[in-house]
ZATORBA-91379 format. One record per residue: x, y, z negated of N, C-alpha, C, O in turn; residue in one letter. Coordinates in steps of 0.001 Angstrom, whole numbers, plus 500000, padded with zeros to 6 digits. Atoms other than C-alpha are relative to their C-alpha. Last residue first. Layout:
XYZXYZXYZXYZa
...
END
This chain:
500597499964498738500703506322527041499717500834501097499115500387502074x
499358500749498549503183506759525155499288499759500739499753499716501878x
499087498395499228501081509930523356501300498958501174501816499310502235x
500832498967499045498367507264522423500643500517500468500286500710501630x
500543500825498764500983504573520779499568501201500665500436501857501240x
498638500364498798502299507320518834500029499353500697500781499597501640x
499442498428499889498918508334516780501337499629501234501206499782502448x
501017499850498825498113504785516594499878501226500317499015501355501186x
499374501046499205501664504532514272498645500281501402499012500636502522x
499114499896499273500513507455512719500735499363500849501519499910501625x
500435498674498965497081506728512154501412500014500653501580499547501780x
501235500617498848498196503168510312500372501181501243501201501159502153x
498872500658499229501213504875508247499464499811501518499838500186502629x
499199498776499429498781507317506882501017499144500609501702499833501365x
500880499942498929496487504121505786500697501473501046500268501778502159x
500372501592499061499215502319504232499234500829501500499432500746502712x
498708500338498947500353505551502196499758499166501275500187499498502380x
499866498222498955496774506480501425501457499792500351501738500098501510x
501504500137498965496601502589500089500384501103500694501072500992501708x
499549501337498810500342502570498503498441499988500614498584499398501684x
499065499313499310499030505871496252500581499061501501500640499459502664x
500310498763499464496219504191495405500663500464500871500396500493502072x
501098500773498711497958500814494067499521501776501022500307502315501801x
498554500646499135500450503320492242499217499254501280499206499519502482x
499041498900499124497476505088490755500660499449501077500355499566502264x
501222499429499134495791501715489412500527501004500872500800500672502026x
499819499416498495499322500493488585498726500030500676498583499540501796x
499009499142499582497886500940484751500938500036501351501445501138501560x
500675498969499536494794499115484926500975500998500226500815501840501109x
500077500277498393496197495817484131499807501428500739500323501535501851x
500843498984499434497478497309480317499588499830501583500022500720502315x
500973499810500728499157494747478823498506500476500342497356500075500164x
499825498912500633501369493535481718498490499633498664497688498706498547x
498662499790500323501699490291483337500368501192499193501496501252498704x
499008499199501300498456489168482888501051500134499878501558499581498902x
499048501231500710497747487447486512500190501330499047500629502423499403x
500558501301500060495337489813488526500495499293499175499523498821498585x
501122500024500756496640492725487754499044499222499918498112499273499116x
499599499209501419499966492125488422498605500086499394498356499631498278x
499522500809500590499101490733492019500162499885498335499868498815497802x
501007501236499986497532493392493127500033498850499172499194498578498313x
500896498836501121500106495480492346499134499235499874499006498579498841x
499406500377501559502450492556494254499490501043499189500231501229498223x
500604500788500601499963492848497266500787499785498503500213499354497504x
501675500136500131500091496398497678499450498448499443498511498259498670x
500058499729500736504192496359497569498590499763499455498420499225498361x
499489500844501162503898493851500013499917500526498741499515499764497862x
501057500981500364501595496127501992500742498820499093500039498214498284x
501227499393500755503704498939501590499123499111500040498286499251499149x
499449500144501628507118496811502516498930500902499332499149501080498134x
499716501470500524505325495971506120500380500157498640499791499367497903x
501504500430500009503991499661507045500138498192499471499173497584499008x
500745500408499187507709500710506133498594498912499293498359498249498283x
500721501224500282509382502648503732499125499676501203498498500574501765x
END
């Protein structure tokens, strides 16, 4: 998965719990989460591999 289809995913969680589409909004709380510490482990690593081409 890429740093582009984790922030889509991020906004369509988002999304969901904003607009009543479910019962329960609170339930892709986790999932959101999980796609954040994904997002932000993507980040480092990508600025992680810039640094070493240089």
């Amino acid at each position: 998965m890429e740093k582009k289809e984790l922030r889509e995913t991020q906004r369509w969680l988002k999304l969901i719990q904003r607009v009543p589409l479910i019962k329960k909004p609170e339930l892709p709380n986790d999932i959101l989460e999980e796609t954040e510490e994904l997002i932000k482990i993507f980040v480092t690593s990508i600025k992680t591999a810039e640094k070493k081409q240089k």
